[in-house]
C-alpha positions in Angstrom: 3.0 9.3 -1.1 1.5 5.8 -1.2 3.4 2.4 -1.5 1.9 -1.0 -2.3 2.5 -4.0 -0.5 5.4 -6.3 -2.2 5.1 -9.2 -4.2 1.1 -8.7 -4.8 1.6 -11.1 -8.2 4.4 -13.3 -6.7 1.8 -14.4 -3.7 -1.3 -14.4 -6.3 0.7 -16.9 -8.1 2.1 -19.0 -5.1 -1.4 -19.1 -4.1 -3.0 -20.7 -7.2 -0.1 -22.9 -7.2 -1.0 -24.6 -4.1 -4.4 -25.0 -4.6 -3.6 -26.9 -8.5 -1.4 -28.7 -5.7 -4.3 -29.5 -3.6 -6.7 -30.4 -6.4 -4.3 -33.2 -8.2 -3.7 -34.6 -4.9 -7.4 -35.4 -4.5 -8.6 -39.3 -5.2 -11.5 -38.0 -7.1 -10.0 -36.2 -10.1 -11.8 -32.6 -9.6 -12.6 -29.9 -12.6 -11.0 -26.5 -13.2 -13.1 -23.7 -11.3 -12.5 -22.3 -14.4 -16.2 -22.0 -15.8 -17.5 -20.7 -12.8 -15.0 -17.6 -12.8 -15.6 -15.0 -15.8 -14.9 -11.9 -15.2 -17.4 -8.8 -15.7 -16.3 -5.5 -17.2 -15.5 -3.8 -14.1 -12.8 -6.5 -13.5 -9.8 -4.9 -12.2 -5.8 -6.4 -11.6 -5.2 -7.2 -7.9 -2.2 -5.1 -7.5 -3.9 -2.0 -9.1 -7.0 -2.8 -7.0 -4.8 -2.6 -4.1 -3.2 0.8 -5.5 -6.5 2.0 -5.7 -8.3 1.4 -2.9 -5.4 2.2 -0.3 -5.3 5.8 -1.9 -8.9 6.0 -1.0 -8.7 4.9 2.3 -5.8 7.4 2.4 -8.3 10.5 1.1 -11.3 9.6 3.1 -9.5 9.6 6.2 -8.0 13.2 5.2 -11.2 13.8 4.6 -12.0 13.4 8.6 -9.4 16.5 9.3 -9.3 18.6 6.6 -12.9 20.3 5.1 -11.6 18.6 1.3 -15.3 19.8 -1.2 -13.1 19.5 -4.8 -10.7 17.0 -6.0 -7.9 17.6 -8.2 -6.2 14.8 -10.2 -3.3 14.2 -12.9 -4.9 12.0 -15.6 -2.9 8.9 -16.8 -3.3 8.2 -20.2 -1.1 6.9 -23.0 -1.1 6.4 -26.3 -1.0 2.3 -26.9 -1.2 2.4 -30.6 1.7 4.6 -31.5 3.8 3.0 -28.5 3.3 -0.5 -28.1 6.0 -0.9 -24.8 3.3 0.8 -22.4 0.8 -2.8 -22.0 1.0 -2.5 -18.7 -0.6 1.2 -18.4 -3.7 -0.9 -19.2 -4.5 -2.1 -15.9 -3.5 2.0 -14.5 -6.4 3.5 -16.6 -9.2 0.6 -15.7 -8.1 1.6 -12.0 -8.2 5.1 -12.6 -12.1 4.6 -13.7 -12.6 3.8 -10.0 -10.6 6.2 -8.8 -12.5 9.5 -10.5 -16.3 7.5 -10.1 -15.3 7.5 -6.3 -14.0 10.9 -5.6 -17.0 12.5 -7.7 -19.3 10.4 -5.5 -17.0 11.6 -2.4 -16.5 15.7 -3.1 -18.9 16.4 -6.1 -16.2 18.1 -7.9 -13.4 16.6 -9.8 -11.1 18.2 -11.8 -8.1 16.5 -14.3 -4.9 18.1 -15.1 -3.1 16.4 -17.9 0.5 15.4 -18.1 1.3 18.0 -20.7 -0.3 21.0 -18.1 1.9 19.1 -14.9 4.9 19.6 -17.0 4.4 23.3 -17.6 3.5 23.8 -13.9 7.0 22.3 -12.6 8.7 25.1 -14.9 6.3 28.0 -13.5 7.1 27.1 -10.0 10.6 26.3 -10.7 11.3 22.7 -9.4 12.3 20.1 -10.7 10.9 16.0 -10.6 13.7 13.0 -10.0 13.3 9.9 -12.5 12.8 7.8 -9.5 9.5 7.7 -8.2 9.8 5.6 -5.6 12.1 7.4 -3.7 11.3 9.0 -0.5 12.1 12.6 -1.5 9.3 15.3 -2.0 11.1 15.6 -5.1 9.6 12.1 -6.3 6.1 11.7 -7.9 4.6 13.6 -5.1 6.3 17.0 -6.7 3.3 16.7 -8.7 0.6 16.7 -6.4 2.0 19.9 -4.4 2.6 22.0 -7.6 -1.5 20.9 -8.8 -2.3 21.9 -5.4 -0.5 25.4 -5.1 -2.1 26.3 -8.2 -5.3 25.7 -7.1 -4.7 27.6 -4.3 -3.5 30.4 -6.8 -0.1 30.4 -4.8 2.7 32.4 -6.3 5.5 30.9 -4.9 5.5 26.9 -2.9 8.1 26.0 0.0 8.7 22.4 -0.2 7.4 21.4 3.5 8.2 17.5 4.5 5.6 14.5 3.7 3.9 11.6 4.4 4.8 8.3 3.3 1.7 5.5 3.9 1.8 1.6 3.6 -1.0 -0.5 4.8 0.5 -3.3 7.4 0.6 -6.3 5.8 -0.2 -9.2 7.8 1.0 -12.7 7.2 -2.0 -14.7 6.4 -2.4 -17.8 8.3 -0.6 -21.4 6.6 -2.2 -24.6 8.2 -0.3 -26.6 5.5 3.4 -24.8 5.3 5.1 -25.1 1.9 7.9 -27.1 3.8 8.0 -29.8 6.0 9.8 -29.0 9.5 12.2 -31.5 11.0 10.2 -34.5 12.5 7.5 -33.7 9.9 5.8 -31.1 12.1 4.9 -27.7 10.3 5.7 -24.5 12.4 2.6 -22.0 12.7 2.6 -19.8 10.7 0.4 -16.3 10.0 -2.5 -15.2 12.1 -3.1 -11.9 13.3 -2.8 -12.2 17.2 0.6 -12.0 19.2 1.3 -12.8 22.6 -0.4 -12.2 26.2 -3.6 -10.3 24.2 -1.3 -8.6 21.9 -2.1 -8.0 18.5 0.3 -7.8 15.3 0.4 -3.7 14.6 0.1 -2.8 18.1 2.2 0.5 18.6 3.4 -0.4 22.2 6.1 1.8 24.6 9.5 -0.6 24.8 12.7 0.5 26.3 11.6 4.6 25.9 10.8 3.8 22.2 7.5 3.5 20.2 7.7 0.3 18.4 5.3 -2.1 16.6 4.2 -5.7 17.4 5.2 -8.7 15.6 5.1 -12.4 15.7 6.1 -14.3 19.3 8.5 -17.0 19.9 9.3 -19.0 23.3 7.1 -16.6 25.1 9.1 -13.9 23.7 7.3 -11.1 21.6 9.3 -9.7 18.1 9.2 -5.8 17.5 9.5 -4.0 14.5 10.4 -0.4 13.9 7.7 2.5 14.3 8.3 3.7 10.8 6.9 2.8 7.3 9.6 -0.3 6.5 8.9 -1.5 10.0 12.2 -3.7 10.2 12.2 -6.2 13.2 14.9 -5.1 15.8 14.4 -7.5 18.6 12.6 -11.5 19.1 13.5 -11.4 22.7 11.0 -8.4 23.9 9.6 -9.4 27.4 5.2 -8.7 27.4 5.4 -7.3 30.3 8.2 -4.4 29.1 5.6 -3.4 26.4 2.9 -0.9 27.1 0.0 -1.0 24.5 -0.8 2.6 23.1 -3.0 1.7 19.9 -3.3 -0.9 16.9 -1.8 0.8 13.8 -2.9 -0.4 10.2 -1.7 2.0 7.8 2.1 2.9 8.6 3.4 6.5 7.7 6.6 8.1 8.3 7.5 11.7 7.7 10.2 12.9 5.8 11.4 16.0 6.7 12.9 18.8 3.6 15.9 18.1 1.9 16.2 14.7 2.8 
C-alpha cells in the first residue's frame, strides 16, 4: 500500500503564488511565462505523477528481491458520459497510461483485471473490502491486489498475512525568502536537506535503544522523528553524539501486522 505526500496542490499553488509575488514586485514590469509553457499530450497532473512514479519505484525495487517476469493490474476506468461526478478520474487514467507502458517495458507481460472480475474474486475467496481506502488495514484497497494475486497463483484458499505501508520522505525544500518576517526582520532558515554534525535528514540513527529518524537541528540540538511511516517528531533536544548513524532512509514503510 502506497501513500502520497500531503498537500501536493496546496504547495503547487503556494508556490506559483510567490513567484506572481516576485514578478509584480519587479521595477521592470515582466510577462507571464505563460507562452513559453504548453503542454504536450503526455502532460500528466503533479499529484498523479507523484502516485505514479513512487509505485514504480516501489515495483522495481521488489523487483531486486523477488524474480517478478508478469505483471497483473486492476484497470481504472469509468464511464464520464453517463456519470458526470467522476472529473477527477481523468487525471487517474492519463497516469495509468504510464503505468502499463512501464511495467510492459519492465516484465514483458502485462495483464488487466477489470473491476467487474475484482468484485467477483472478493466473493470466491470470501473477504470482504472496507469503504475506506486509506486505512491501514489489509482489508483496505490492498484486499484487491492479494485476491488478483492468489488467483494467479491458482490458490484455493488466501490467509491474510500483514503488509507494507510506503511513503517517500518528504523533505522540506529550502526558503531563502520565508513567507513571514521573524522578529527584528530576520527570516529563520528554513528547508535543506542536511542536519547537524554530518547528519542528514532521513538518517535511521540508534538513540536511547531505539531506531529513529533524523530531522531538522536547533541550538546544537538534533530533532527525531519516529521510525515508522507517519514519522512524528518525539524529541528537539537529541544530543549528536547519543545518535549512531545506521543508514539514510528515503522511502518509509511500516508493517502492519493481521487483524489490526
Amino acid at each position: 500500500m502506497t501513500e502520497l505526500p500531503p498537500d501536493i496542490v496546496k504547495k503547487l499553488q503556494q508556490r506559483r503564488n510567490q513567484r506572481r509575488y516576485r514578478r509584480y514586485r519587479k521595477c521592470r514590469r515582466t510577462e507571464c511565462r505563460f507562452d513559453n509553457r504548453g503542454r504536450d499530450k503526455d502532460w500528466l497532473a503533479p499529484s498523479q505523477k507523484s502516485k505514479v512514479e513512487f509505485k514504480l519505484t516501489v515495483i522495481r525495487g521488489l523487483s531486486y528481491l523477488y524474480p517478478i517476469n508478469k505483471s497483473v493490474v486492476e484497470d481504472v476506468c469509468f464511464n464520464h458520459y453517463h456519470k458526470r461526478w467522476g472529473k477527477y478520474f481523468s487525471t487517474v487514467e492519463i497516469g495509468k497510461i504510464l503505468l502499463y507502458e512501464t511495467l510492459v517495458e519492465w516484465f514483458g507481460q502485462l495483464q488487466l483485471v477489470s473491476g467487474i472480475e475484482t468484485a467477483q474474486l472478493r466473493a470466491t475467496y470470501g473477504v470482504t473490502k472496507c469503504s475506506d481506502k486509506k486505512k491501514h488495514v489489509v482489508e483496505s484497497h490492498a484486499i484487491d491486489a492479494l485476491i488478483i494475486t492468489a488467483n494467479e497463483l491458482n490458490l484455493n484458499n488466501i490467509e491474510i498475512p500483514s503488509f507494507y505501508v510506503w511513503r517517500r520522505y518528504q523533505y522540506r525544500r529550502r526558503q531563502l525568502h520565508k513567507f513571514q518576517f521573524a522578529k527584528g526582520g530576520i527570516r529563520r532558515r528554513e528547508g535543506g536537506s542536511n542536519s547537524l554534525n554530518g547528519f542528514k535528514k532521513g538518517d535511521i540513527v540508534l538513540y536511547k535503544n531505539r531506531l529513529a529518524r533524523v530531522g531538522g537541528y536547533m541550538n546544537g540540538k538534533i530533532s527525531l522523528n519516529t521510525f515508522d511511516v507517519k514519522s512524528k517528531r518525539f524529541t528537539q533536544h537529541a544530543e549528536p553524539k547519543e545518535c549512531i548513524r545506521l543508514y539514510n532512509q528515503k522511502i518509509l514503510y511500516t508493517a502492519i501486522p493481521p487483524n489490526c
